[in-house]
C-alpha positions in Angstrom: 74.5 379.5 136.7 73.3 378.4 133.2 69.8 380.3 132.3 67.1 378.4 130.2 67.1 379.8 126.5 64.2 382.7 125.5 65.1 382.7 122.3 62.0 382.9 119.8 59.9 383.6 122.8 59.5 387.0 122.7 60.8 387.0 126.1 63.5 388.9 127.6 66.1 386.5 130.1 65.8 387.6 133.4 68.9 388.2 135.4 70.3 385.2 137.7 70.6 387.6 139.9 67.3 390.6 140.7 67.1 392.7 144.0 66.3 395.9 142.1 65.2 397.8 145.5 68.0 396.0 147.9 70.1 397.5 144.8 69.4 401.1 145.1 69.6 401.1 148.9 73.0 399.3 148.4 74.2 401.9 146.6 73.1 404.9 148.4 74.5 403.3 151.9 77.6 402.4 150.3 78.9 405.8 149.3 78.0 406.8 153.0 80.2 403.6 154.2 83.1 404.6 151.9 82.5 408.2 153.6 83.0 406.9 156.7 86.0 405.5 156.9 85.1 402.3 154.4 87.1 403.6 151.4 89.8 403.3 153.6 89.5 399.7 153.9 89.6 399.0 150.1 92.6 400.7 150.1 94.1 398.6 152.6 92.1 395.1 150.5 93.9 395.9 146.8 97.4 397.7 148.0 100.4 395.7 146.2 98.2 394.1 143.4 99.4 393.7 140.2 98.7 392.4 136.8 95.7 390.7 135.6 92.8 390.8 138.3 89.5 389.3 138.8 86.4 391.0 141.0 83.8 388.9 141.9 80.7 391.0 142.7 82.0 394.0 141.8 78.4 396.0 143.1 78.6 399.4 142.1 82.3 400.0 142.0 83.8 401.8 144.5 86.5 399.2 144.4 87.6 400.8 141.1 89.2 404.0 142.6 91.4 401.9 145.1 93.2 399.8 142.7 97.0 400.3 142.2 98.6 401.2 138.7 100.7 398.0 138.9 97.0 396.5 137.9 96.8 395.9 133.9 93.5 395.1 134.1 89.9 394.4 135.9 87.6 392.2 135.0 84.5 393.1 137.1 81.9 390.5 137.3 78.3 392.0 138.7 74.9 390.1 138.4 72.5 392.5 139.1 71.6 395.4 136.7 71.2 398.1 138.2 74.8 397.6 140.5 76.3 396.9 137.3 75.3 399.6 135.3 76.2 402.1 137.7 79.7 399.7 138.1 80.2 400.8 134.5 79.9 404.0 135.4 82.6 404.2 138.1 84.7 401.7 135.6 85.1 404.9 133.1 86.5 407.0 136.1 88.8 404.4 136.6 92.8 404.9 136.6 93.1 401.3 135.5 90.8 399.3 132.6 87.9 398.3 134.0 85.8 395.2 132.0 82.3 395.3 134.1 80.5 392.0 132.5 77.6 390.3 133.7 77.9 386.9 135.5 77.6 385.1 138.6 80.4 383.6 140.9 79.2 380.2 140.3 79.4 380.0 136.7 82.5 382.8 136.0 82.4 383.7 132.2 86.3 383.6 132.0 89.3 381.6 130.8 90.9 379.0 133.4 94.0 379.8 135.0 93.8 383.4 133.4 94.2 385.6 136.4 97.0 387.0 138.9 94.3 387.6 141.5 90.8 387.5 142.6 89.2 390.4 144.7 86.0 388.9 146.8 84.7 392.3 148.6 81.6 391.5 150.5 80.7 388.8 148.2 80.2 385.4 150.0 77.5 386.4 152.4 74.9 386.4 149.4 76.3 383.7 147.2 73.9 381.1 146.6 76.7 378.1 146.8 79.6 379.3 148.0 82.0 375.8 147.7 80.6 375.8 143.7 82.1 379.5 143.8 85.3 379.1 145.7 85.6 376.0 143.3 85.8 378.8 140.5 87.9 381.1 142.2 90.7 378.4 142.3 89.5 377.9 138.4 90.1 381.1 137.4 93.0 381.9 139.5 96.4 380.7 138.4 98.7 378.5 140.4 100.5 380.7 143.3 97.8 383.7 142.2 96.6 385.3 145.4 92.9 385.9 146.3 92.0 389.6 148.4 89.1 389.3 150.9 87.2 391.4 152.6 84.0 390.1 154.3 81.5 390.0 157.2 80.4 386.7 159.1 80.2 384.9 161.8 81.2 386.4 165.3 80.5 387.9 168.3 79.5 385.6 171.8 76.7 382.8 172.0 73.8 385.3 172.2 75.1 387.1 168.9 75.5 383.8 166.9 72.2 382.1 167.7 70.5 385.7 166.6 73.0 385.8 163.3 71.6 382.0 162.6 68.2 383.2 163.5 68.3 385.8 161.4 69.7 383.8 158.0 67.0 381.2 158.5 64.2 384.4 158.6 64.1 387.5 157.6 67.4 388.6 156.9 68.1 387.3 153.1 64.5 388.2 151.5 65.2 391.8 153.1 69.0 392.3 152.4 69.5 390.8 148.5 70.1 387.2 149.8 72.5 388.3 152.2 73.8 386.1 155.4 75.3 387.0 158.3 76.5 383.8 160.0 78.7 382.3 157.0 82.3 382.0 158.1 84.2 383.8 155.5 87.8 382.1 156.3 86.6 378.5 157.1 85.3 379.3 153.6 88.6 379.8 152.3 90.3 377.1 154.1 87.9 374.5 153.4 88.3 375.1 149.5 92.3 374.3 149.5 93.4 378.0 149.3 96.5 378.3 151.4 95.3 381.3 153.9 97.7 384.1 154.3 97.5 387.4 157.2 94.3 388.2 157.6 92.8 390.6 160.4 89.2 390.4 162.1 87.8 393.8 162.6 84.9 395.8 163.9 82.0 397.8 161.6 81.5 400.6 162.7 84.1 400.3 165.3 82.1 402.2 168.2 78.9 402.3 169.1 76.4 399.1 168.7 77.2 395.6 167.9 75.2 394.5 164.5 75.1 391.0 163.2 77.4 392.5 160.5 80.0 394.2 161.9 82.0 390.9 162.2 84.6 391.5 159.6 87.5 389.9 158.3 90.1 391.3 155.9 92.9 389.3 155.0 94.4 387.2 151.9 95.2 383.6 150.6 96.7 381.7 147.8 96.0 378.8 145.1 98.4 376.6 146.1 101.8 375.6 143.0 100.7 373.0 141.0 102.6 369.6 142.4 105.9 369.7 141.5 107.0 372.8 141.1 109.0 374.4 144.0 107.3 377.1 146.4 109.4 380.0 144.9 108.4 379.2 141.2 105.2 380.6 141.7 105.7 383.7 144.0 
């Protein structure tokens, strides 16, 4: 998202992107996630990726750890500062290079066509246009590259989805960083001409109460070849 010039104002830009205090509870309850069986899951999200790979709201990498040596490199895009500084941090623990850079989904400060994959790890719940961003994705991505997702949305019976909807038209975004919980992750996908691959709905926490975000769905797809080239050029 372009940001109006401050230059000779004496001003200093804000960030497209400011939840300071949704930050640092993020990143408190997230470590606790990983704890609890989460890490495990992000294993499972970046297992067999290799070579040049994008992460789209990288928050305050825990992603980092996960990612396999076949990698060459990350570039970690995070809006907000305070999940991208600590980002940075986990980026020099890294066993992999790690660029953390500021930007947002909708606008992605990279090359066309420059990437083997693209990792979106509960991303598209707070995106602001999430077509604009899944219009990047297949931007950045090159033909045949593969796209990793892991997300919550949409689910659960009639009485669950009107409270989800209920809840993104309220309270929930101003309280949770802009987050929704009735966005359908994989009609997402499928409705921005990525070719969907296996993907696996799943249960957070998987006992105990039913939230409006323990609908999960972790899975993969693909940027379809270029026309013209045959389906094994570009596997």
């Amino acid at each position: 998202m372009p940001l109006r010039s401050t230059a000779g104002s004496g001003k200093v830009p804000r960030d497209p992107v400011h939840h300071p205090l949704f930050a640092r509870y993020y990143a408190r309850i997230s470590v606790a996630a990983d704890t609890a069986g989460l890490g495990a899951l992000r294993h499972r999200l970046l297992t067999g990726l290799s070579g040049r790979v994008i992460e789209i709201g990288a928050g305050n990498g825990l992603n980092f750890a996960h990612y396999p040596g076949t990698v060459s490199e990350v570039v970690a895009i995070e809006p907000e500062r305070l999940l991208r500084k600590l980002a940075m941090e986990a980026a020099l623990r890294s066993e992999v290079p790690v660029d953390v850079v500021p930007g947002v989904a909708e606008a992605l400060p990279v090359k066309g066509e420059a990437f083997d994959a693209v990792v979106l790890s509960l991303v598209l719940c707070g995106l602001r246009d999430v077509p604009r961003a899944l219009g990047e994705v297949r931007r950045v991505l090159r033909p045949g590259g593969e796209v990793r997702f892991f997300e919550h949305g949409v689910g659960g019976g009639p009485a669950m989805r009107f409270t989800q909807r209920a809840l993104d038209r309220t309270v929930w975004p101003a309280l949770a960083g802009g987050c929704h919980v009735a966005r359908d992750p994989v009609a997402a996908l499928r409705d921005a001409g990525f070719e969907l691959g296996p993907y696996r709905r799943l249960l957070l926490p998987e006992k105990g109460p039913r939230l409006p975000t323990s609908y999960c769905v972790l899975g993969s797809a693909r940027r379809p070849p270029q026309p013209g080239t045959e389906p094994g050029d570009a596997s």
